[in-house]
Every structure is written in structure tokens, then in C-alpha cells.
N, C-alpha and C positions, 0 to 999 in steps of 0.2 A: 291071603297071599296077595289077593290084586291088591287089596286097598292098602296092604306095605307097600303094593310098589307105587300105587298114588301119590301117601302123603312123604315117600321119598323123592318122586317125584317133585312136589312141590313144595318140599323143600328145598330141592336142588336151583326150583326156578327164582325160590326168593332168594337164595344167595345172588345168586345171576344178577338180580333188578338192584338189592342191594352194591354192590359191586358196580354194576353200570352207575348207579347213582353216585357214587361216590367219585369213582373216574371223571364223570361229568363236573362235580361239583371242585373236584379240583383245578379242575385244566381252569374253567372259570373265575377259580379264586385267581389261577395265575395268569388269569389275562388282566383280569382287574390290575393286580399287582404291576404289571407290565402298561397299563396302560394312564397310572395314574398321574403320572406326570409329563410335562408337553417335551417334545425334544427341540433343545433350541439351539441346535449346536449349528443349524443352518441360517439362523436368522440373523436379518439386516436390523442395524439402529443410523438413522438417518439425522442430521440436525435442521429442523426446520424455521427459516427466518419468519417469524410472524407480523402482522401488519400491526402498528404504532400508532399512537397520534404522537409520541414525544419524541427525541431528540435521540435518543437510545434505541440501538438495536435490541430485540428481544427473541428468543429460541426456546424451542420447545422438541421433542423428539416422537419418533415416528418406527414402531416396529414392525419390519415386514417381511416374507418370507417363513411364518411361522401361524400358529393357530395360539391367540391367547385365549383363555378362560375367567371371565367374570361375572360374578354372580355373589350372592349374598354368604358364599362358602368357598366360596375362589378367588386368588388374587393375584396377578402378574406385578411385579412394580422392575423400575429399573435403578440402579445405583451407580451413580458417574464417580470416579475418582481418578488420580494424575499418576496410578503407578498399577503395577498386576499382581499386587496383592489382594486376594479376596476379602470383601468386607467380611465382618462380624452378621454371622445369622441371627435376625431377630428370633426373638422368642416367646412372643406371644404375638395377636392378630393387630394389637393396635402398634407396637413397634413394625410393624410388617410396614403399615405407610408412612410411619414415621422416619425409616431409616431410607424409603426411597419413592419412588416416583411413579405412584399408579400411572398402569396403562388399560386405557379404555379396550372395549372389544376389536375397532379398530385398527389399536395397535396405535393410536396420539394418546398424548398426553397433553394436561392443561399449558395454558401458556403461558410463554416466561418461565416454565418447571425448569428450565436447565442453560438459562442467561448468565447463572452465578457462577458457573464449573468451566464457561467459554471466556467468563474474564478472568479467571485465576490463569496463572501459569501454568505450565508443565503439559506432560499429554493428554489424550481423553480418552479413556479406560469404558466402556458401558457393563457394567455386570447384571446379567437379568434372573430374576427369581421367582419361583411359585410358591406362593403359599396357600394353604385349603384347612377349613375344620371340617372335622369326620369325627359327628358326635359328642361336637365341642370341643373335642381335643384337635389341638394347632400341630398342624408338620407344614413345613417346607422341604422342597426338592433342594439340587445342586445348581451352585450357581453358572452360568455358563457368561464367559465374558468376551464382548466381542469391543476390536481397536476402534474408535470413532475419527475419520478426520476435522481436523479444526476448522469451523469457516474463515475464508481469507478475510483478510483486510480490506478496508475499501482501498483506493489508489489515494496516489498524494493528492494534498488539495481536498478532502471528501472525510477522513478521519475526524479531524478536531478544527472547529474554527474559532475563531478569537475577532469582536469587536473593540475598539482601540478607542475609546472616546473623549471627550475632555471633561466631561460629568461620569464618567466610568468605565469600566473595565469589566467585559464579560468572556466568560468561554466554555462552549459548548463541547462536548463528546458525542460522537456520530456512531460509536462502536459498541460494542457490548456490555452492560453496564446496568448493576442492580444496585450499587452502593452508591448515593446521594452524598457520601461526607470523603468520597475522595478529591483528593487536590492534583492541580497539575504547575508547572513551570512554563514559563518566556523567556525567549533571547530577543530581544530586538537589535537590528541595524540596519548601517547604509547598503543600501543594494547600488555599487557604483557597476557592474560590470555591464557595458551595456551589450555586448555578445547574447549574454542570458539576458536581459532583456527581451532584448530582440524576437531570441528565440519561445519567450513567454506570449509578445504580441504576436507573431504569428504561427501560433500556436503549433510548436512545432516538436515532434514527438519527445517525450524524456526531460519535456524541459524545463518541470518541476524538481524532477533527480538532480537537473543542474544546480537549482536553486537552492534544495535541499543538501548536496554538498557544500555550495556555496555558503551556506548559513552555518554549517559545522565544520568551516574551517577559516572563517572571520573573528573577530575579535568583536562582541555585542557593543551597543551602546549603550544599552539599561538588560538588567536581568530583572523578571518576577517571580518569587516560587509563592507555596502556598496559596494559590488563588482558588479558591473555588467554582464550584461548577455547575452552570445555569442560572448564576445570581450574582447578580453586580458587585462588582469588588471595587475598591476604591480605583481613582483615576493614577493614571502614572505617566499621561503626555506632560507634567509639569517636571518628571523627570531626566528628561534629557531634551537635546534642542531639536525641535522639528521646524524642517525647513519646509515652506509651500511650494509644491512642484515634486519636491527629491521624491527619490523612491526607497523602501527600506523592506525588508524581509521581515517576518516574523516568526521564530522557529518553537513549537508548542510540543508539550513533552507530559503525557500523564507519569505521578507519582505510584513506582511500584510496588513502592514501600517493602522496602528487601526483595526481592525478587517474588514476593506474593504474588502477582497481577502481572498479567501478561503486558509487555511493550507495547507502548502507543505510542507514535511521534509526527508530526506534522507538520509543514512549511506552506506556508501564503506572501503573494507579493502585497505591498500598500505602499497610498504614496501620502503625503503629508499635506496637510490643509490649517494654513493658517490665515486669518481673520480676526474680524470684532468678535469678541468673544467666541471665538476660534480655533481650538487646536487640537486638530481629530490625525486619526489615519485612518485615510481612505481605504476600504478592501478594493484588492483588482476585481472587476467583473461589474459592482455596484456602478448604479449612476452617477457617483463623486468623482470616480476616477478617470481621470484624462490624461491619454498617452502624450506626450511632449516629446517625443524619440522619433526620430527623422530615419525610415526603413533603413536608408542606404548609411547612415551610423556605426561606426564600427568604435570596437576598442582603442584609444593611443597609446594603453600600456603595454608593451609587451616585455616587462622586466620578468614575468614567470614564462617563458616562451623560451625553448630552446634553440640557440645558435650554434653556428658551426664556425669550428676552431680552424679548418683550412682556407678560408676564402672570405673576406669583407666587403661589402658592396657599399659605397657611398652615394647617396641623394644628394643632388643639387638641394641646398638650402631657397628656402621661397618664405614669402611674407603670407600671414592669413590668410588675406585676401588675394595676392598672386600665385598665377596657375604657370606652369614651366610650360615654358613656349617648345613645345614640340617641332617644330621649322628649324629652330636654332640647334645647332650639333651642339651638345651636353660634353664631348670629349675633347681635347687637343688636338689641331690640324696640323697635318703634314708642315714644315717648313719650307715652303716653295717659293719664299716672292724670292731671293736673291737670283734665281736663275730665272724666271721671267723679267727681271729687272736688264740682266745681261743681252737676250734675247729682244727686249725692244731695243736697245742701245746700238743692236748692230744692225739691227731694219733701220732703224735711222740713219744709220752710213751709210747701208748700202745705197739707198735711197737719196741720200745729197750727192752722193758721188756721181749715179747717174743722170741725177740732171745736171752735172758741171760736162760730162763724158757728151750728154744730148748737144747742151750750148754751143759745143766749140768743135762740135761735128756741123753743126749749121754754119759755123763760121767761115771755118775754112772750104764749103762744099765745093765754091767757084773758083779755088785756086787750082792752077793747073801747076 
């Protein structure tokens, strides 16, 4: 009888252990399960401008806010694209980096990884992914996508610049840029307004804006398209006349070839250098260029300038070189001389009268 109630005893207690085992072994399973992919639904993607030697901006991205995993069976990458639809999940390990943009454990990525998705147009989309093998076989998590702002533009003047020369024609991109075979466009003209001028030598806020409107609402003197970029193009000061001294704009315009590539556009002053073998334009800022614009210089035009329809003012007319004598009354004076004329006429009588009146009181004094 005892030893029945022993080995029912101990059987009761291996249910027990078994049963604990099992509770444990699941909660575990479902922590694992729970725990197997990162949660990114907080995390930041950043755009990082990276340091250069060339002429192009270059970006790379930065995730943070989050715990990445990588390792020889773990992979985070990131997928830039211009709209919020979810990319296509790779499906195996090597499409994994193929389709987007390993991120190191610190959350960078190489550089220049994401130069190409900041020249294109449209928005910037970041979608981030996990992929891992477990036992060779490939799964990926959900993708979580976070909105990226655009890096700004430089200011005018800093975008694109263009040298103008009489052996050749080059023009540089200052922006973002992985494609070596895109082309851009030139307007050149006379920069006569000397308002904007002015306002360029003394360097006075907006006063590229002015110039830049100024440039797109002139009439060019020569246009370029197709020019390429960071490699001499052929000369084109033989296409239109440069005078030595003038000042002229250059208005520069990357090709966005249908709205592929985001807007670039940009305006510079130059002035015209002509010599022996001779015929450049000068960038403002270089050593060639010399202001010939007198501060106190104003505009003579003012045919775009608006007038008022109640009231006309007329200027005394003056010669080049004569200045309006400010001493002399500019208006019509009174008409007075007839009454002072009248006015001496009778002091003069009065005046002979009394000395004929004096005389001939002395004459007669001694008559009795």
C-alpha cells in the first residue's frame, strides 16, 4: 500500500516537472518569437553631407534612435525611394544588399550610398529592413518607413559656376551629383541695371535674387545648352560681342531631363575683357574684375517705374555738365515792377517840388 502511494506519488511529481517544462519552454519560444526583430517604428534616418575632394556634394545616411543588428546572420539595409509605396522584399541574402543600403552597427552607411536618390527628384521616402538566416534559411521582418527631409540648396551664387574664356568654356556643379554625363544650359547678357549693380558691390542682402530675376526676365545675348560638366567645352566668347569694361550676367540651368533630376539653377555677375588675344569674362569676385560703377550712380531709366496720373513735376532742363543754380528762383515771380516803377515816379515829384517850394521860401523871406 505505501509503495502504491509512492510511485503514485512520483508519478504525480513527473507530471508536475514535465508540465513546468513545458510552460517554460514555451513562454521562451514566445519570447524569442517576440523578440526577433528590432522595432523601428521609432527610428530616425538622417542625411549626412560627407567630406569631398571634388566639386560635387556627396551624402550618405545615418540611423538613429533604434538598435541595429549585424553580424554574419543579421542585416539591417535601408531603401530610399520618391513615393510610399513599399519596395519589393528581397528574397534571398544576397538581393538583401542588393536592393538596398547596408547599415553598419552604428547606424552609417558608406559614403556617397545615397548622393543618387538626393539628385533625383521627387520626395525622400527611407524604408528600413531586417533581414537574418536561421539555419540557412533567409526571412526578413516588415518594412518600417520613415519621411527624410531634402538637404537645402546652397544659396545663389554657390550652386553652379561657369568659367567664360576665350580658349574655353567650363562649368561646374556645387550640388549633388553622381552622374558625370549630365549636361546643363547658359543664358548670357548685358547686365545694364546699375541699381543691381550697385546693390551686388556693396554687398547688399537679396542682391543675387535681384540679379537672378533680372537674368530671367532679359532677353540673352547668346544661349548654350548641352555643355558638359567639369570638362572644357568649346569657346563661345566668339559668339556674341564683348565689350571691355561692360558687365553681363550669366544665368546657368542643369538639364533635368523630364523632370528626372531635381532643379538646379544659378546666376553670377562678369564683366568683359577684351585685349591681344583677349576675350574673356571676368567672374565677379576674381582678380580680373574691376568695379568701374561710381557708389553715388544711379539708374537714368525709369520707363518700368511707376507714375502718377494726378500730378506732373517738371525739372528745369541743365546741360551734362551744368548743375541748377539753386540761388536762382526755378519758378515765375510775382509781377511787380509796374508799381514800383509808379512809386519812384512820385518820390521824384515829391521831391523837385520841394526844393522849388525850399527856393522861393528863401526868396521871399525879407519881404515884408
Amino acid at each position: 500500500m505505501k509503495r502504491s502511494i509512492k510511485v503514485t506519488s512520483a508519478i504525480i511529481l513527473l507530471i508536475v516537472a514535465i508540465v513546468l517544462f513545458s510552460t517554460k519552454s514555451k513562454a521562451a519560444e514566445e519570447t524569442t518569437k517576440t523578440e526577433t526583430w528590432t522595432d523601428f517604428s521609432k527610428a530616425k534616418v538622417s542625411l549626412v553631407l560627407d567630406e569631398s575632394q571634388d566639386e560635387f556634394k556627396r551624402y550618405s545616411a545615418k540611423l538613429t534612435d533604434t538598435t541595429v543588428k549585424k553580424d554574419l546572420n543579421n542585416q539591417t539595409i535601408l531603401v530610399f525611394t520618391h513615393n510610399k509605396v513599399a519596395p519589393n522584399k528581397p528574397k534571398n541574402w544576397n538581393e538583401l544588399t542588393e536592393i538596398g543600403i547596408p547599415v553598419e552597427k552604428d547606424g552609417t552607411t558608406s559614403k556617397n550610398s545615397v548622393t543618387k536618390y538626393i539628385e533625383e527628384n521627387g520626395d525622400l521616402y527611407c524604408w528600413i529592413l531586417e533581414g537574418k538566416l536561421t539555419d540557412g534559411k533567409f526571412e526578413t521582418g516588415e518594412y518600417f518607413s520613415v519621411k527624410v527631409e531634402r538637404p537645402k540648396l546652397n544659396g545663389l551664387g554657390k550652386r553652379m559656376s561657369v568659367t567664360v574664356l576665350q580658349s574655353s568654356t567650363t562649368i561646374f556643379l556645387h550640388e549633388a551629383s553622381e552622374v558625370d554625363s549630365r549636361k546643363a544650359n547658359i543664358k548670357i547678357g548685358k547686365m545694364t541695371d546699375n541699381n543691381i549693380l550697385l546693390s551686388i558691390k556693396n554687398s547688399e542682402a537679396n542682391c543675387l535674387q535681384k540679379l537672378m530675376d533680372y537674368a530671367k526676365k532679359s532677353t540673352p545675348i547668346y544661349t548654350a545648352k548641352d555643355l558638359n560638366l567639369q570638362i572644357p567645352n568649346k569657346s563661345i566668347t566668339d559668339k556674341f560681342e564683348v565689350v571691355n569694361g561692360a558687365y553681363y550676367y550669366v544665368y546657368m540651368e542643369m538639364q533635368d531631363e523630364k523632370g528626372k533630376y531635381y532643379p538646379v539653377e544659378d546666376v553670377w555677375l562678369y564683366q568683359g575683357l577684351v585685349g591681344k588675344d583677349l576675350r574673356d569674362l571676368a567672374e565677379f569676385g576674381g582678380t580680373r574684375f574691376k568695379w568701374n560703377l561710381a557708389d553715388s550712380e544711379k539708374n537714368n531709366n525709369t520707363a518700368n517705374k511707376p507714375t502718377s496720373d494726378k500730378t506732373t513735376t517738371t525739372t528745369p532742363t541743365t546741360t551734362k555738365n551744368q548743375e541748377i543754380d539753386k540761388t536762382t528762383a526755378q519758378t515765375i515771380l510775382p509781377k511787380t515792377g509796374t508799381k514800383i516803377t509808379k512809386i519812384v515816379i512820385l518820390l521824384l515829384s515829391v521831391s523837385v517840388c520841394s526844393v522849388i517850394l525850399i527856393g522861393k521860401v528863401k526868396k521871399y523871406k525879407g519881404i515884408e
